[in-house]
Structure formats: structure tokens, C-alpha cells
C-alpha positions in Angstrom: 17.8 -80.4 12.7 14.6 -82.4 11.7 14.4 -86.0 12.0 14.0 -85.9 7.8 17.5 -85.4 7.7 19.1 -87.7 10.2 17.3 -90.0 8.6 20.3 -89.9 5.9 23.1 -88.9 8.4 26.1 -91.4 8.2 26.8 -93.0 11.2 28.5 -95.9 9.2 29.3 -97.4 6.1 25.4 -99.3 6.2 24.8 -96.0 4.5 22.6 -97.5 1.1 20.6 -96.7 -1.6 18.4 -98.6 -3.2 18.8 -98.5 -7.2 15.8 -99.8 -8.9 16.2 -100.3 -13.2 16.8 -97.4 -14.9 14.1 -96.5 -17.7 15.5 -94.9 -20.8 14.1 -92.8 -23.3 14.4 -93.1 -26.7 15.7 -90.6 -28.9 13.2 -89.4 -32.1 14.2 -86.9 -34.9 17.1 -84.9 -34.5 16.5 -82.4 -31.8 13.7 -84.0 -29.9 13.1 -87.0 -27.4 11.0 -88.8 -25.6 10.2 -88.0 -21.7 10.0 -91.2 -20.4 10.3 -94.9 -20.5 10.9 -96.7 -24.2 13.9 -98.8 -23.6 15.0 -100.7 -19.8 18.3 -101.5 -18.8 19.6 -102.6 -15.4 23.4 -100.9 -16.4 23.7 -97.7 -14.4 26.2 -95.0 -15.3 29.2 -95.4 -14.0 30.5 -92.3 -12.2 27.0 -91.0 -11.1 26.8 -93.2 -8.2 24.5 -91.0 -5.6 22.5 -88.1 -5.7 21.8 -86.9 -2.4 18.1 -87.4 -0.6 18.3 -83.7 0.5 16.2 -81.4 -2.0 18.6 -78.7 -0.5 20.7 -80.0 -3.8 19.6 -80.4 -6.7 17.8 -84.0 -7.7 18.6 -83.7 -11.1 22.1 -84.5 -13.0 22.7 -84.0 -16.3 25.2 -86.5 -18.3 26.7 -85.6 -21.6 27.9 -88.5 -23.9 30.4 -86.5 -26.6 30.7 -89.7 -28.5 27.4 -90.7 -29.2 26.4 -86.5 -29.0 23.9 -87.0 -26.6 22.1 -85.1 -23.6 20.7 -87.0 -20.7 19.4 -86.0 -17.5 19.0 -88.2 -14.5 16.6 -87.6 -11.6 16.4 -88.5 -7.8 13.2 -90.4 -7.1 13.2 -91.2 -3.4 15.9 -94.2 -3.3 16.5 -94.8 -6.8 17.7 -92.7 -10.3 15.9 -92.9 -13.5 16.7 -91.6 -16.7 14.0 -89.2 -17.3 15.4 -87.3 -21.0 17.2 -88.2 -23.3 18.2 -85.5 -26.1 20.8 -85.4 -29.3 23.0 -82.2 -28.8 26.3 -80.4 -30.7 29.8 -80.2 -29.0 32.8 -78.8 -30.0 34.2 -78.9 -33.3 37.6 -80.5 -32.1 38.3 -83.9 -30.9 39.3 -84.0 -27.2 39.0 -82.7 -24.1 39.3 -78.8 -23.8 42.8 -77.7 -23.0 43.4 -74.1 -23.8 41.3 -71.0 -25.3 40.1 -70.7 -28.5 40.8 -74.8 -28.9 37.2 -75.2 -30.1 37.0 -78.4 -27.8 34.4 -79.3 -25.2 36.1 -80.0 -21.7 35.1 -83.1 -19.9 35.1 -82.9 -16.2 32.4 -82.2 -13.7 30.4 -78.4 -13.7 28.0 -76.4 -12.7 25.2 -74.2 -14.3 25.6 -70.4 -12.7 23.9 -68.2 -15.0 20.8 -68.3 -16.8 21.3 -66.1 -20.0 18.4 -65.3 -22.7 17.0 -61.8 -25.4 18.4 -59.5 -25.2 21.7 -60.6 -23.2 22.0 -62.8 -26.2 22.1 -62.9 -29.5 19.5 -65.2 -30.7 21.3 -66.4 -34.3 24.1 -67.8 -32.1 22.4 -69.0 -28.8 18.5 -69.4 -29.7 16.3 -68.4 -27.0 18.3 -69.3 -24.1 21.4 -70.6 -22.7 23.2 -71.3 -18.9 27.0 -70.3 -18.4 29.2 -73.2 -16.5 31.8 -72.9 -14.2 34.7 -74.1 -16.5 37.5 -74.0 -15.8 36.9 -75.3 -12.3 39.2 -76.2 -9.6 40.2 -79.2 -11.2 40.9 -77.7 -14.4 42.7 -74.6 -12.9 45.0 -76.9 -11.5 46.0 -78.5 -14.2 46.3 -75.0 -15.6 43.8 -75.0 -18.5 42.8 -71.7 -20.2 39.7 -70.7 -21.6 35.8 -69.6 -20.6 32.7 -68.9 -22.2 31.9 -72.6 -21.8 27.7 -73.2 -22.2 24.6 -75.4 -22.4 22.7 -73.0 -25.0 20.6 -73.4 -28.2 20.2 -73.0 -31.7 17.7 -71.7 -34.2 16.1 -74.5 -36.3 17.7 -73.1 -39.6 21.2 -74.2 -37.9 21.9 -77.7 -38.2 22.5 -79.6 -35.0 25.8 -81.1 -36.3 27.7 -78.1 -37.1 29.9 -78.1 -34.3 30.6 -75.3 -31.3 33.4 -73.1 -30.1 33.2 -75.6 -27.4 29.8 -75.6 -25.7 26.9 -77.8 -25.6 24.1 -77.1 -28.0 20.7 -78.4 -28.2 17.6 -77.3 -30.2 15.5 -74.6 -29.0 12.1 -76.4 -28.0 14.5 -78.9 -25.8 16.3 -76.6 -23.6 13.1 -75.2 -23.1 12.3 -78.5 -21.4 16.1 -78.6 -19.4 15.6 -75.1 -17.8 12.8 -77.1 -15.6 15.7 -79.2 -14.4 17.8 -76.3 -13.8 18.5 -75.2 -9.6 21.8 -72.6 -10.6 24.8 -73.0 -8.9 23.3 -76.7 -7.7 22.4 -79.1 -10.6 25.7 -80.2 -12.1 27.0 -81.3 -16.0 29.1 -84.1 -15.9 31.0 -84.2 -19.4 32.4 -87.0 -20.7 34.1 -88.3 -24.0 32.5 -91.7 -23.5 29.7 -92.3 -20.6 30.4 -96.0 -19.5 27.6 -98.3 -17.8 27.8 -100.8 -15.1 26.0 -103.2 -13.7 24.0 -103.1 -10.5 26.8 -105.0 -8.6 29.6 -103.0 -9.4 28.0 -99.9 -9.3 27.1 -100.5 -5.3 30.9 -101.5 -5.2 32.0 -98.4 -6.6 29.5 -96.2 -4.7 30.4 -98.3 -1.2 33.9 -97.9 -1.8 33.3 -93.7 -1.8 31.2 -93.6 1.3 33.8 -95.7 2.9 36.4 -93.3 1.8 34.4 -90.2 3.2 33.5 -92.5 7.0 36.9 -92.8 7.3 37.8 -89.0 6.8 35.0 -88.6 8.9 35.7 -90.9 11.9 39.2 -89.7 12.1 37.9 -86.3 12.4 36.0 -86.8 15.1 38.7 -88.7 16.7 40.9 -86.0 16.3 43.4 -88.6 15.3 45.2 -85.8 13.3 48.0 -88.4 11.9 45.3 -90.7 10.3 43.1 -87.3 9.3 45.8 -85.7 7.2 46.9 -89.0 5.1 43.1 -87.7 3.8 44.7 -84.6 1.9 46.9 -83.8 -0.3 50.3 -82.4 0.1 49.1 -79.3 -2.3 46.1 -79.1 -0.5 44.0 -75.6 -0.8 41.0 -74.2 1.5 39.7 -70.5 1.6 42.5 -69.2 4.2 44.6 -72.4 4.3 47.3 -75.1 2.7 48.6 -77.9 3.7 50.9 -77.0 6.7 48.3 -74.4 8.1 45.4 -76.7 7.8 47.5 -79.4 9.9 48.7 -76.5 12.6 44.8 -75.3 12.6 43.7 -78.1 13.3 46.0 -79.2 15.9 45.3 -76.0 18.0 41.4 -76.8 18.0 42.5 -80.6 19.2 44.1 -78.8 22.4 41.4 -75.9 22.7 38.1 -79.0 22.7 37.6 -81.9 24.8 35.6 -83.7 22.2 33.9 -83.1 18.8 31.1 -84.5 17.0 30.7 -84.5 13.7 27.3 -85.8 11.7 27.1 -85.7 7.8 23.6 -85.9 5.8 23.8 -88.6 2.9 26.4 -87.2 0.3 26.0 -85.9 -3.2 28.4 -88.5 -5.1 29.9 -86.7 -8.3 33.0 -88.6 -10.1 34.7 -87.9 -13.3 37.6 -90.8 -14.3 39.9 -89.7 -11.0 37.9 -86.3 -10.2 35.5 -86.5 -6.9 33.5 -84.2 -5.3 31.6 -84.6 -2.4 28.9 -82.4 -1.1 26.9 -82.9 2.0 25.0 -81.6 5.0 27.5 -81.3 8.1 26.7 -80.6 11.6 29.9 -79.8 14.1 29.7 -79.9 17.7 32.5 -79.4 20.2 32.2 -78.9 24.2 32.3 -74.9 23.5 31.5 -74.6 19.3 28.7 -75.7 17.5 27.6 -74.9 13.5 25.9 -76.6 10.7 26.2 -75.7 6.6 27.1 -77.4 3.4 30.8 -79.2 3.5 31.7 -79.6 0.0 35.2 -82.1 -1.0 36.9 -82.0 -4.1 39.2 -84.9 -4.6 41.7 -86.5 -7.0 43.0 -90.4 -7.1 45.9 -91.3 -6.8 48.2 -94.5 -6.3 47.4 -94.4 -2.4 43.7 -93.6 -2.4 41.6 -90.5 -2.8 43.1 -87.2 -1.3 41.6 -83.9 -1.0 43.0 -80.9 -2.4 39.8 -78.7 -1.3 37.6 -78.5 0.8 34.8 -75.4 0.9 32.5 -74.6 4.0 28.9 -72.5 3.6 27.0 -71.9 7.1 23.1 -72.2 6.5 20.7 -72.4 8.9 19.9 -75.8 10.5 16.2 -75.1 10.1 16.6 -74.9 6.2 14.6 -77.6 4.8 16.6 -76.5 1.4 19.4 -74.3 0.9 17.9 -71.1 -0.3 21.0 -68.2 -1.3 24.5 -69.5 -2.7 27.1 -67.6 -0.7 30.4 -67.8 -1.1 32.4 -70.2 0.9 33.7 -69.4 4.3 37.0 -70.0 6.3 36.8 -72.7 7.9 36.2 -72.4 11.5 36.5 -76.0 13.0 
């Protein structure tokens, strides 16, 4: 592992970033923006409270605001965010978050863009030139047992008006998604979707954003300790990983406390995603026992609850340790620490 990346590793909760004022841009006519900064504001968005320092992930985050029917995307730059686009768009034609198929509605929750789609995959009267699938429903969603697919980021031809409404997608003009698919790493750069995006100020966003990083040191040291008591209060009781639940997660894990004498467990500085009580966590991890050693991508997915955050998944990629960025997006492993 390079020095770069310890640089970020958690060894504590002094873990911080550095959040400078946000520069905002200004909307124009319908279907265009500005790039860059008309309007400052020190109130940072609430529930986008770190993007990691690694360029293995991506440094860009879009936010949708299905309120005001806007499009922004946010961009890592060193220590700090900045609002770098800021675009009208179209959601679905019902109120409300997306429950079922065929409900018209846009779902709110945190995605992914997997698929870039464009002529002649699509037809241009419906999607304009270009368009990128999501990963709705996603684990989240599947467990509270919504329905439904098909859910995009595409656009429209200029003789369709922007205000129409969707079967449930987001919809932007064509010269502007032109300009997104630069901010576009599939399967990395996440959508977070929201009815209403709230802002904070400085102050209690570092709250918010220490309280998570003190939530993942904890699961962390515990780890490490192989205090398996204190570990599993971590997850939940319905807890789900590729090969494992609850019960078999606790009896895996108990067998690897009597097979090592120690373990060590680093974690790079961690991509912060949080929708209302959803949380996922993705990060750099590097494992070392007296006889195992591995390094990959750990990724957390997390609901609140009265007692704290608990984890109901948890996902596992091996890369190689000399990977400045994470090149290929294969599918998640068994766990096998």
C-alpha cells in the first residue's frame, strides 16, 4: 500500500475533513445552467457528508431535489466539496416516493449509475441522445419489498417540454446530460434522490459527519479486538452477506477468533452516503492476521434504528493493493475474514 493512502487510513475518530463554502450555480433558462460559481452559501447538504479522498471512487455525487425539480452534482476537490452544476430536470408524474411498478413515481433513496445506454439501444423520441440505468430497487428497497425497474437519468428532445412528467425517472435536456456523462465512473458515482434536499450549517454538518465515522471506529476497533459481543451489537438481527446471516456470520466469526492470534484491520477514509435512516459506507480495507492477509473494497449498508445504526450488509471485492484506482467492478465475494 502507498503512503497516499494511509495518509487517509482511520486510526481514530481525528479522522477530518476540511469543508470550505460551497459555490453554487445558478440556474438560467429551462434546461440549462451555469458551471460554476454565481451564488455562495456556507449551508452544506445534509446527508452528503464525505466523499472519499481515494479517486478509486468516484469524486463526484449527484443530488436530486424532487421538490424544487432540480439536478445538482457535487465534486471532491482535495479536502472540501463544491457544487459544480446545477441543472432543472423532470421526475415522475406522481407525488411520492416510488413503491410499486407502473406507480409513475420517482424512488428516493441512494443509487448507482450501471449502464450507459444511447442510438440505437434507444429510442431517441423517448430518451434523447443518451441515458444511464440505476440500480433501483436496491438492497434497501428490496427489503422493504418494492417492485418496479427501468428507473433512469436520461433525456429528452427539445420539442418535449421539460415539465411533462416521467414514468418515474429523471429527465434532463439533451445538451445537459451531455455535460453529466463527464461526471459519470459506472457502477461508482452515485444518485442520491430525495423529495426535499435539506442544508446545514458547517457545525452540524461536522456533527453529523463525526458522529458516522465514530460509528464505523467503533465497528472497527471491536473488530480488531475480536470482542465478538461488542462486534455483533453492530448488525442487525436480519443481517445478510454473500454466503451468510446473522447466526452464521456470529459462528464464522467466532471460528477465525480461535484459528488467529491477532488481527489488524486498517480502513482508507470512507465514502459517506446517507439517505433520512439509509447508510452506506464504502472504503479501502486492509486485513492482516498472524497467517491471512488481503486488501479490497468493504462496502456497509446500514439502517437507524432506536439503538444506533446496524448493518444488514456488508459486501467484500479483493483488488490489488497496488491499484492506485479500482479499475473492473466484480461481483462481491464471500467473505473470508
Amino acid at each position: 500500500m502507498t503512503k497516499r493512502f494511509y495518509k487517509g487510513v482511520i486510526t481514530g475518530i481525528t479522522v477530518t475533513v476540511a469543508w470550505s463554502t460551497l459555490a453554487f450555480s445558478a440556474p438560467t433558462a429551462e434546461g440549462t445552467s451555469q458551471d460554476k460559481t454565481t451564488i455562495t452559501t456556507s449551508l452544506l447538504p445534509s446527508d452528503l457528508l464525505q466523499i472519499s479522498s481515494t479517486d478509486a471512487f468516484s469524486k463526484y455525487v449527484f443530488l436530486v431535489d424532487k421538490s424544487e425539480r432540480h439536478l445538482s452534482v457535487y465534486e471532491r476537490k482535495g479536502e472540501t466539496i463544491e457544487r459544480i452544476l446545477d441543472v432543472p430536470s423532470d421526475i415522475g408524474k406522481a407525488t411520492g416516493n416510488k413503491s410499486k411498478r407502473d406507480d409513475h413515481r420517482t424512488p428516493e433513496g441512494i443509487y448507482f449509475f450501471e449502464k450507459k445506454l444511447s442510438q440505437p439501444e434507444i429510442p431517441f423520441s423517448l430518451y434523447g441522445n443518451m441515458a444511464f440505468t440505476t440500480d433501483y430497487p436496491n438492497i434497501f428497497d428490496r427489503r422493504e419489498s418494492k417492485t418496479g425497474s427501468g428507473i433512469w437519468l436520461h433525456a429528452i428532445p427539445d420539442t418535449v417540454p421539460l415539465t411533462r412528467g416521467s414514468r418515474g425517472c429523471v429527465v434532463v435536456r439533451n445538451e445537459v446530460i451531455e455535460k453529466l456523462k463527464e461526471y459519470i465512473k459506472l457502477k461508482e458515482t452515485p444518485i442520491l434522490i430525495f423529495d426535499k434536499v435539506n442544508y446545514v450549517s458547517k457545525e452540524e454538518h461536522d456533527k453529523r459527519r463525526v458522529a458516522l465515522n465514530e460509528f464505523i471506529e467503533g465497528w472497527r476497533k471491536s473488530w480488531q479486538a475480536q470482542d465478538l459481543d461488542e462486534y455483533m451489537k453492530y448488525y442487525d438481527e436480519k443481517f445478510k452477506a454473500p454466503g451468510f446471516n446473522f447466526d452464521t456470520w456470529m459462528k464464522h466469526k467466532k471460528k477465525l477468533k480461535a484459528r488467529y492470534e491477532y488481527i489488524k484491520v486498517q480502513l482508507s477514509q470512507p465514502f459517506l452516503l446517507l439517505h433520512k435512516d439509509q447508510l452506506i459506507v464504502k472504503t479501502f480495507q486492509r486485513y492482516e492476521s498472524n497467517n491471512h492477509t488481503d486488501f479490497g473494497v468493504k462496502t456497509l449498508y446500514a439502517v437507524k434504528t432506536d439503538s444506533g445504526y446496524k448493518i444488514i450488509r456488508e459486501e467484500w471485492v479483493p483488488v490489488p493493493e497496488s491499484l492506485a484506482a479500482v479499475t473492473a467492478n466484480p461481483q462481491p465475494a464471500a467473505p473470508t475474514n
